[in-house]
C-alpha positions as CSV (number, residue, x, y, z in Angstrom):
1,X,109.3,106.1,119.5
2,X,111.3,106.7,122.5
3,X,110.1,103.5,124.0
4,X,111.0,101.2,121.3
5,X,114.7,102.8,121.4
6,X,114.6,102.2,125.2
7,X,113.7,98.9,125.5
8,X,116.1,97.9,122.3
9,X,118.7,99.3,124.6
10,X,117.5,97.2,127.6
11,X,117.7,94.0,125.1
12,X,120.9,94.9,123.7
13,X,122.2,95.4,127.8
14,X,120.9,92.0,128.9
15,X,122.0,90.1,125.9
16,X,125.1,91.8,126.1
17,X,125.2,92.6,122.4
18,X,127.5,94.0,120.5
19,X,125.5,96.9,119.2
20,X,128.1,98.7,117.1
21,X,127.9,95.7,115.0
22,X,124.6,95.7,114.6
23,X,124.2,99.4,113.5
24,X,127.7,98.7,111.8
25,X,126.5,95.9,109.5
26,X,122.6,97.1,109.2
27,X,121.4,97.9,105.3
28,X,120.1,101.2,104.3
29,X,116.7,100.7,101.4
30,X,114.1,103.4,100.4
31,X,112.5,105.2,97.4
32,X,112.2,108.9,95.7
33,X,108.8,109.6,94.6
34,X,106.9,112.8,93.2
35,X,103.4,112.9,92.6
36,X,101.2,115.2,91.0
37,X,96.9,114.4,91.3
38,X,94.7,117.0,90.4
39,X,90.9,116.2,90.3
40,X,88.2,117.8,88.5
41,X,84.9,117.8,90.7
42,X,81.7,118.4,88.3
43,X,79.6,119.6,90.9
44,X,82.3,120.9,93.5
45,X,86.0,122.3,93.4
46,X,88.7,121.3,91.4
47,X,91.7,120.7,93.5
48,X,95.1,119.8,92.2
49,X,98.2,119.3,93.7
50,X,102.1,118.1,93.0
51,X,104.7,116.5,96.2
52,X,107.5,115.2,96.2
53,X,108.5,112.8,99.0
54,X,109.0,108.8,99.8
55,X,110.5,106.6,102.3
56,X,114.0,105.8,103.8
57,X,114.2,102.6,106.0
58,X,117.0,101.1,107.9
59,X,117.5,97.7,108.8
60,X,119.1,96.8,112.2
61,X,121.6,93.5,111.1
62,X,120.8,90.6,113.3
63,X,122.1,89.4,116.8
64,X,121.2,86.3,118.3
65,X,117.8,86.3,116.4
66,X,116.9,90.1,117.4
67,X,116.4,92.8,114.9
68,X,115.0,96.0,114.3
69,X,114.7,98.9,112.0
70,X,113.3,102.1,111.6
71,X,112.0,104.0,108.5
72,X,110.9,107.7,108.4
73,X,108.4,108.8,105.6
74,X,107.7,112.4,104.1
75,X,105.5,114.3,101.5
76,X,106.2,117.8,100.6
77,X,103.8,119.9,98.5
78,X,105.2,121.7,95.6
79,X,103.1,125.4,96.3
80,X,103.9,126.4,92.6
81,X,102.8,123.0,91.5
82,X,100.0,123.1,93.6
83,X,96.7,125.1,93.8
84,X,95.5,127.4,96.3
85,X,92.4,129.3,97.8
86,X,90.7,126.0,98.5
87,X,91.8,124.3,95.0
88,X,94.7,122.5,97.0
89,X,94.9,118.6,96.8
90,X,95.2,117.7,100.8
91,X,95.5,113.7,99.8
92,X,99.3,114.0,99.2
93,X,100.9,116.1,102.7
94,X,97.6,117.1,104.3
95,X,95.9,120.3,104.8
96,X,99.5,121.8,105.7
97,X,101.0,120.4,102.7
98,X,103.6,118.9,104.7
99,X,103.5,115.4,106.8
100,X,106.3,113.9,108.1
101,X,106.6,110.9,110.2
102,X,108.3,107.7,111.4
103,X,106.9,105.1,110.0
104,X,108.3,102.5,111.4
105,X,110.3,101.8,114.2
106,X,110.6,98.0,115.7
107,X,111.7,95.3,117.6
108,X,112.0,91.4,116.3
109,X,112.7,88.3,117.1
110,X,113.3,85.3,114.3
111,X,113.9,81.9,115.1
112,X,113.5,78.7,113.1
113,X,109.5,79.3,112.1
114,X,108.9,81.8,114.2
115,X,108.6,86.2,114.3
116,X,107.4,88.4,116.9
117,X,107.7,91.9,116.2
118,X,106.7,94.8,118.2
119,X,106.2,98.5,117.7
120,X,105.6,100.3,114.2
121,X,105.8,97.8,111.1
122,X,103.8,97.4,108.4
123,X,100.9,94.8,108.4
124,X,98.9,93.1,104.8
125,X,96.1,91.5,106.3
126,X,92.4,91.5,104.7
127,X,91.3,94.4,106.9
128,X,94.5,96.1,107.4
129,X,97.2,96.4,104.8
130,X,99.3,99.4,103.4
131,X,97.3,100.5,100.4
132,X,100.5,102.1,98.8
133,X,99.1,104.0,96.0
134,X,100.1,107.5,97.0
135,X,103.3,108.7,98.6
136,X,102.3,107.9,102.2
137,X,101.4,104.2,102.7
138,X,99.6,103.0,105.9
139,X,101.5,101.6,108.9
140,X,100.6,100.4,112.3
141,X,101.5,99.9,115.8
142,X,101.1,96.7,116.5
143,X,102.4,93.6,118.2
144,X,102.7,90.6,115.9
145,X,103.2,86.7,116.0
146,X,103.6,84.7,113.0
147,X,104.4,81.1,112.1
148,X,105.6,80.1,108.6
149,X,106.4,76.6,107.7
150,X,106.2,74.8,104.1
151,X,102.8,75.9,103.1
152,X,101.2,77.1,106.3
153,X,101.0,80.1,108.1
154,X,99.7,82.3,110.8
155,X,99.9,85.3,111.8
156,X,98.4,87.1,115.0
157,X,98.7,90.0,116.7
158,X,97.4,93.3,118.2
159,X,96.9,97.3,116.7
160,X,96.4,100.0,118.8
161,X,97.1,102.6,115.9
162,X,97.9,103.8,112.3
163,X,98.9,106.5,109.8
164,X,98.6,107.0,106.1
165,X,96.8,108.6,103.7
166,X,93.6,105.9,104.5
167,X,93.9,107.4,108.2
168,X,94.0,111.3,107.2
169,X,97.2,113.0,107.5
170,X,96.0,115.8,109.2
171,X,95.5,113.2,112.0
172,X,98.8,111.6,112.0
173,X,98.6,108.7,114.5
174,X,95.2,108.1,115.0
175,X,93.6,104.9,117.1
176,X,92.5,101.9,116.1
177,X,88.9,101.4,117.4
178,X,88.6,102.4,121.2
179,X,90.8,99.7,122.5
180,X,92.7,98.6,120.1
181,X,92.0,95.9,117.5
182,X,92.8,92.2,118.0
183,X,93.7,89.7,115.4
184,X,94.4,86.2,114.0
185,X,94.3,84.2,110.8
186,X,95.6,81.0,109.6
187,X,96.9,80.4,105.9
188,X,97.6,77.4,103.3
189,X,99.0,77.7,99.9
190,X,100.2,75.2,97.6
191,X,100.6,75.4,93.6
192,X,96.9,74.7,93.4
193,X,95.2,75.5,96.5
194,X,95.2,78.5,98.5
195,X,92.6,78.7,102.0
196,X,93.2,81.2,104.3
197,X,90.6,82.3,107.4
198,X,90.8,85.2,109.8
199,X,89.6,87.1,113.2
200,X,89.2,90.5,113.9
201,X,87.9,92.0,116.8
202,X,87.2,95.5,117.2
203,X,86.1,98.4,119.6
204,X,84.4,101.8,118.4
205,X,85.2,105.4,119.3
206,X,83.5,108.1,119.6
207,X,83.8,110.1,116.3
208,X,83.8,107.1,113.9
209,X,81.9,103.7,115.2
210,X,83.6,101.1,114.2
211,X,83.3,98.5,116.9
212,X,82.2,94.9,115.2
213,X,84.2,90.9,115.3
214,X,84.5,90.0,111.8
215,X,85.3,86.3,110.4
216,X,86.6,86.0,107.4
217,X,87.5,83.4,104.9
218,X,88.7,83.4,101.1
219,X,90.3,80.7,98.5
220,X,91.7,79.9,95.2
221,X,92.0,77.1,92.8
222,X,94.3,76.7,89.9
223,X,91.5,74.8,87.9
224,X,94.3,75.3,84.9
225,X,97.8,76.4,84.6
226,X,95.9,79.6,83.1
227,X,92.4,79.6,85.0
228,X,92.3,80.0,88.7
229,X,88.5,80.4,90.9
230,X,88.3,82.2,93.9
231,X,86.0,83.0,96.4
232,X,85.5,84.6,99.8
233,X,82.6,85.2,102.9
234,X,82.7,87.9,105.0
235,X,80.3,88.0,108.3
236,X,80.6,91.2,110.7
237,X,78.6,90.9,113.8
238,X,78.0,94.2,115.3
239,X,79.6,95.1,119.0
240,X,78.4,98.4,120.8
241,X,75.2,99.6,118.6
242,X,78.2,100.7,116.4
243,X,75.6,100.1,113.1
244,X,78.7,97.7,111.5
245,X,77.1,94.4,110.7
246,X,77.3,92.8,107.3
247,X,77.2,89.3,105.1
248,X,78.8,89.6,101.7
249,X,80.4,87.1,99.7
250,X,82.6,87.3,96.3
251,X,83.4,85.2,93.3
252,X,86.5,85.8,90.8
253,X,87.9,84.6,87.8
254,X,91.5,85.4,86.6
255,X,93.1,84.3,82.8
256,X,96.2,84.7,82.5
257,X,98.0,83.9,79.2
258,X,101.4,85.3,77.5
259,X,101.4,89.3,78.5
260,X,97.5,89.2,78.9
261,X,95.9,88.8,82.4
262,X,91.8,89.4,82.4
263,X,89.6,88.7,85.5
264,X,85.6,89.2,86.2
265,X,84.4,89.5,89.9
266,X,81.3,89.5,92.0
267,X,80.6,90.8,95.2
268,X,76.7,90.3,97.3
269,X,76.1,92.2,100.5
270,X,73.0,91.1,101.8
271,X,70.2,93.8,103.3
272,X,70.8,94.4,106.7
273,X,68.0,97.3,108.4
274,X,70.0,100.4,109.7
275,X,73.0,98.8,109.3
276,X,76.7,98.5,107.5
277,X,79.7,97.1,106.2
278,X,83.0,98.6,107.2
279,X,86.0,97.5,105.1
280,X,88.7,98.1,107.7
281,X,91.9,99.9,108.1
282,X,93.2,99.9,104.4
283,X,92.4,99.4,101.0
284,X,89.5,97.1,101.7
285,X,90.2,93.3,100.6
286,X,86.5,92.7,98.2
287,X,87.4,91.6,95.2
288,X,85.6,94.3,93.7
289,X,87.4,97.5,95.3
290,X,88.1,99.7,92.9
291,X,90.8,102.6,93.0
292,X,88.0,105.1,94.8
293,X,84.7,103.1,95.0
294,X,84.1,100.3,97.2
295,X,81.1,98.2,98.1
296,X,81.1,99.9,101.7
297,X,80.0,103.6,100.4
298,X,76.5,102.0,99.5
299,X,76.0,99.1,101.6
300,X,74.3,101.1,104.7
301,X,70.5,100.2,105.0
302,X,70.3,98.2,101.8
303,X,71.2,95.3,99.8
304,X,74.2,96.2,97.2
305,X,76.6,94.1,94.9
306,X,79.4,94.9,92.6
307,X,80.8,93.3,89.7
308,X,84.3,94.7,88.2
309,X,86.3,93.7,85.7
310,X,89.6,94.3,84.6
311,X,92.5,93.4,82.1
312,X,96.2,94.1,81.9
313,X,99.0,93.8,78.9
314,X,102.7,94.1,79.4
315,X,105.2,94.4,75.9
316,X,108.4,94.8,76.8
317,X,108.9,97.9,79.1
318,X,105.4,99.1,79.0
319,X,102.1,97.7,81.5
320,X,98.5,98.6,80.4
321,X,95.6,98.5,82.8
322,X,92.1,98.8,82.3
323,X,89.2,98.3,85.2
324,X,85.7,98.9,85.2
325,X,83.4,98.6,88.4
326,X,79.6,98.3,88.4
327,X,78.2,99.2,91.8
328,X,74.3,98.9,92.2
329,X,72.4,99.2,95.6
330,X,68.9,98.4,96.3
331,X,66.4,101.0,97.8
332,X,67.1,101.5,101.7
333,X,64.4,103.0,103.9
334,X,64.4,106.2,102.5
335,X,63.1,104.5,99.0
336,X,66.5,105.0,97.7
337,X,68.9,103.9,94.9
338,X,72.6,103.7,94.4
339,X,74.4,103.0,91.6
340,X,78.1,104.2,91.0
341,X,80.3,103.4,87.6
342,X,84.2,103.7,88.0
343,X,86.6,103.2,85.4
344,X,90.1,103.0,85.5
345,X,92.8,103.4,83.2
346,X,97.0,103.1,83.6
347,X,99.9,103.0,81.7
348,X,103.1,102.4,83.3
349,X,106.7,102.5,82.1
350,X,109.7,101.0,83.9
351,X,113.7,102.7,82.8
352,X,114.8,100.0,84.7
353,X,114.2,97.9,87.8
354,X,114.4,101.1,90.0
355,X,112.7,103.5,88.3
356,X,109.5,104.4,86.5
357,X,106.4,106.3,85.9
358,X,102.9,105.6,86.5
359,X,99.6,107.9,84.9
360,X,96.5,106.6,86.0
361,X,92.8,108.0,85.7
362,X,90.2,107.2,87.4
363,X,86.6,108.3,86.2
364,X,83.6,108.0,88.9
365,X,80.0,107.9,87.8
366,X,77.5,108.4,90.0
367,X,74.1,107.8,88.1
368,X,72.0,108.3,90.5
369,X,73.4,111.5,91.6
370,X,75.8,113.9,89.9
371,X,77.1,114.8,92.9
372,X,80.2,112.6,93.3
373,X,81.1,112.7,89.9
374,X,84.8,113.2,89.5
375,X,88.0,112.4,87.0
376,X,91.1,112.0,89.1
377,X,94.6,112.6,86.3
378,X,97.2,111.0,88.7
379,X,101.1,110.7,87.5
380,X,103.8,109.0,89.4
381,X,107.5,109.0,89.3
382,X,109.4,106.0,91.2
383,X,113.1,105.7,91.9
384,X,114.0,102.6,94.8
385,X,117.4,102.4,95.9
């Protein structure tokens, strides 16, 4: 962090800005949140575990197009509210059940169509995006070019690292790849079209081989005011005998009508010998990821597909969500099967536009094994001020 205050200084010097103004005038935005998750394992433990934590971010106010900000982000167990003697929960503040960190912390410069931004900032691109459905969200260091105009867009850039719950917070800042993963896509959106392709380039490490250039390309069609088709293609070509190399495509439907929104997707990963699909630095961007299962955790050595679908209602105050996921694979070398059943189930209730409260469960079948068989009871509290 020191090296992002240092060099804002070093701006602010040459520019001769008047810095007091901009600390003076900059906004102050975050959000409360507790969190309890407790998991019942049928053929391991049962962990469980209550935090309470969120975010607090503030916004440097603009000086001849520069900006900045910085936001720090926390998750503190709750040891009464939490179990013990290996029944603890470590998804919420890590094995310590306490993380701490600063999030983000940038440089930025705006003008007309243009943003570069440097230092730690938060990215939502189809292999690395936030995945905010804990307390502690992803981030990433990372250097960042975008161009927005009308109804294109780009956006390029560079990671060299990340955090979150995706990354393990007993690892805090970890690396991205070996060297550092490059990046660039191009977008168009318009009322009924939506195209949108993108590069990513790589390196492994050591402990987790990673290394692979993967082009990727998805779009949308409002064939109705109510119906809208989509579709994407995703081709990893391995780098470095990392064993990442994959072809998978998707399809989706999604209705939306009144409070009611249904969609039905598909997702083919062709057979590929010894080898695997690797959804990035996030949530994964298939349309058939699922809260815990995705295509990836069957797709090594074997031809796999996945179809989910899902439906949500909103009356007045309240959301309902319902998902279920089908995930089959083929026999690999070994002669054998996968096949993995998740359902999901939310309810969701707003006090007002700053506050509400979230229970989820998520139910994993594994039917070919009852090993990974699990029901995850998940309740969240929000507050954003």
């Amino acid at each position: 962090m020191k090296k992002y205050i240092g060099l804002s200084l070093v701006v602010a010097s040459v520019l001769n800005a008047d810095v007091t103004d901009m600390v003076k005038n900059g906004t102050v935005e975050g959000e409360f949140r507790t969190f309890y998750s407790g998991i019942d394992n049928k053929n391991d433990t049962d962990v469980f575990a209550t935090a309470v934590g969120g975010r607090l971010f503030y916004k440097l106010a603009s000086y001849n197009n520069f900006g900045g900000g910085v936001e720090f982000t926390t998750s503190q167990d709750i040891n009464f509210l939490s179990g013990d003697d290996g029944h603890r929960n470590t998804n919420l503040s890590s094995k310590d059940g306490s993380y701490t960190t600063v999030s983000q912390v940038y440089l930025s410069y705006e003008k007309d169509a243009f943003k570069v931004v440097a230092g730690r900032q938060n990215l939502d691109v189809p292999f690395a995006d936030g995945d905010d459905v804990r307390i502690v969200s992803n981030s990433f260091e990372a250097y960042t070019l975008a161009y927005e105009k009308d109804s294109l867009s780009f956006l390029g850039g560079f990671v060299t690292s990340w955090q979150g719950t995706d990354a393990g917070l007993d690892n805090g800042w970890s690396a991205v790849g070996k060297n550092g993963m490059g990046f660039g896509g191009i977008s168009y959106e318009d009322d009924i079209y939506s195209l949108s392709g993108w590069v990513f380039d790589v390196d492994g490490t050591k402990d987790d081989e990673v290394a692979n250039t993967t082009y990727y390309v998805d779009g949308s069609y409002a064939l109705t005011e109510n119906l809208t088709l989509s579709a994407q293609y995703l081709k990893q070509v391995e780098k470095d005998s990392s064993g990442v190399e994959a072809t998978i495509f998707g399809l989706m439907a999604e209705v939306e009508t009144n409070d009611v929104i249904f969609s039905l997707a598909y997702n083919n990963s062709l057979k590929e010998d010894a080898k695997q699909s690797f959804s990035g630095f996030g949530g994964g961007t298939l349309f058939t990821s699922m809260d815990s299962e995705i295509l990836d955790n069957i797709t090594k050595d074997r031809g796999a597909y996945a179809i989910c679908a899902t439906a949500g209602y909103s009356y007045h105050n309240v959301g309902f969500g319902y998902a279920y996921g089908d995930f089959n694979g083929n026999n690999n070398s070994a002669n054998e099967q996968a096949h993995v059943v998740e359902q999901d189930l939310m309810v969701e209730y707003l006090f007002s536009d700053n506050a509400s409260i979230e229970t989820t469960m998520v139910m994993v079948d594994d039917r070919e094994s009852t090993n990974e068989d699990s029901n995850n009871l998940r309740v969240k509290f929000s507050y954003n001020f």
